[in-house]
N, C-alpha and C positions, 0 to 999 in steps of 0.2 A: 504494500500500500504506500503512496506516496502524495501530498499534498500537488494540486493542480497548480501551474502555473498561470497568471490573467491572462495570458495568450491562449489560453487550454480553455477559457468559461465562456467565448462567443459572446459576448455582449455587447449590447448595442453600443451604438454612435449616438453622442445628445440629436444628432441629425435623424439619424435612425429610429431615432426612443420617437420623434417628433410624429414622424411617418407610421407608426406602429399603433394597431389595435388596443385600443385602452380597454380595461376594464371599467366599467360602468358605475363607477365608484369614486365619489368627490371628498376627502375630508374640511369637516370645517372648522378651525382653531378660535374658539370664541374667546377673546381675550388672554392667550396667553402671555404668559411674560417673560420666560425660559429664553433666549436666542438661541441656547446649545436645545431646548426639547422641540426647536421650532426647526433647526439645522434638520433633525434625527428624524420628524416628520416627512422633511421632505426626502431625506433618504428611506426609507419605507415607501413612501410615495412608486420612489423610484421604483423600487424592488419589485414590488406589487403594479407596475406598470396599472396607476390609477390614471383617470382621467383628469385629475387637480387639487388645488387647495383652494380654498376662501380664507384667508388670515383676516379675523374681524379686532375693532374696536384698538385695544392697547398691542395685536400682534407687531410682532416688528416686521418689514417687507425686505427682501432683497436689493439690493446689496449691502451686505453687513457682515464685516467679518468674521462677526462671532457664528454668526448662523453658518458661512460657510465653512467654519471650520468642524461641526460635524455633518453638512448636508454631502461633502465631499464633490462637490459640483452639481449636485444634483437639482440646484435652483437654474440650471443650464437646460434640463431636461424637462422637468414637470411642470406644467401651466399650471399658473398660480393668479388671482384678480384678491386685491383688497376690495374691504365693505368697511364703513365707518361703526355700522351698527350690526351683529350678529342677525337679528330678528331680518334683516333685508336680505343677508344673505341665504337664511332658512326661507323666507318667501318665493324668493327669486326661484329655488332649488325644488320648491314645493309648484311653484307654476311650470316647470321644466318637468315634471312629472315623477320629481325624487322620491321614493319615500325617506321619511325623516328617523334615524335611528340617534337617540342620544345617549351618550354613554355616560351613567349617573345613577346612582344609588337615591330611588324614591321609593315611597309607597307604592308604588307597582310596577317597580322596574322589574324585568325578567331576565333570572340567570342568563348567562351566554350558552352555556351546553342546553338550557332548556327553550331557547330562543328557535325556531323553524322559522323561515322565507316560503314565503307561497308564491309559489311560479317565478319566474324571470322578470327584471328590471333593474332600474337603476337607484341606487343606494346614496344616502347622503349621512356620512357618521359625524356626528358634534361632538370634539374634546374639548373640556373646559378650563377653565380658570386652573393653577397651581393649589391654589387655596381656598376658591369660593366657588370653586366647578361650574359647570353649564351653568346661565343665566335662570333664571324662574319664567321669562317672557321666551325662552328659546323653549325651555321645556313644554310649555303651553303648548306648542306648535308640535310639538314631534309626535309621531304614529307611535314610535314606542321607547321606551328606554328599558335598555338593558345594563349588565354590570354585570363582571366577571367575579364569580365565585374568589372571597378568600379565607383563606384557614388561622392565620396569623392572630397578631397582635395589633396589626396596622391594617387601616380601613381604607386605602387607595396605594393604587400603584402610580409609578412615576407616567405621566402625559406619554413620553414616547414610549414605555414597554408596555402602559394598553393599548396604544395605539398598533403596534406590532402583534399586540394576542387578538386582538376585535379581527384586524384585517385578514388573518392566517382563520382564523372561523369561518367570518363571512367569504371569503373566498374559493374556502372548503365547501360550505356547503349552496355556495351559488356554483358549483363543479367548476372553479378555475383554477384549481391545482391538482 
């Protein structure tokens, strides 16, 4: 066994990624503050060849070194549109025929293993705040909110490693992996 060389993994060209069948799948970053969890999104982005980001209200936009220091160029690649206000972004994405997942621990939010997609379409996931998570006027709007099962002592995982467990789900079970 031997580790692959990047010349060995075929991966696209920012050119290429450009041209290339997106997955039907928008994340929307409501107010984060993070530059390194907003970098780490849009590398995810990448991975997951989505169709883009909405960076709303206090996100930081590209170009900024901190973001690119872990997006690893990947602000080269994935389309991205700021919104002043989260709530326009979730409308816009709700008139475009999204449905609205939020990812947020409420009164009826639903596990991620116990969470099912009915039929085919296009998905719009909301990460929220570092500290005051999804908005209460984002929530309003959304079809559903779910949240990933924890076992711990700690009641939230860091912005970009749900944003990595939600997209590897819903990706799975929309059969694009």
């Amino acid at each position: 066994m031997r580790k692959l060389k990047n010349s060995e993994l075929n991966r696209l060209s920012a050119n290429d990624f450009k041209k290339a069948e997106k997955n039907p799948v928008v994340l929307v970053l409501d107010n984060i503050r993070s530059l390194n969890n907003i970098g780490s999104v849009f590398r995810t982005a990448d991975a997951f060849r989505l169709q883009g980001l909405h960076l709303c209200g206090i996100t930081a936009c590209p170009p900024h070194r901190e973001i690119h220091k872990t997006a690893l160029g990947a602000t080269e690649s994935v389309d991205w549109k700021y919104y002043k206000r989260s709530v326009d972004s979730v409308n816009k994405l709700k008139n475009d025929g999204f449905r609205i997942l939020v990812l947020e621990q409420t009164n009826s939010s639903l596990k991620l293993n116990n969470f099912h997609l009915s039929g085919p379409g296009k998905i719009a996931v909301v990460l929220g705040n570092e500290i005051k998570g999804v908005s209460d006027e984002v929530i309003r709007l959304a079809d559903n909110c779910i949240e990933i099962p924890q076992f711990g002592t700690k009641h939230s995982f860091n912005v970009a490693v749900s944003c990595g467990i939600v997209l590897w789900d819903l990706l799975l079970k929309m059969n694009k992996i």
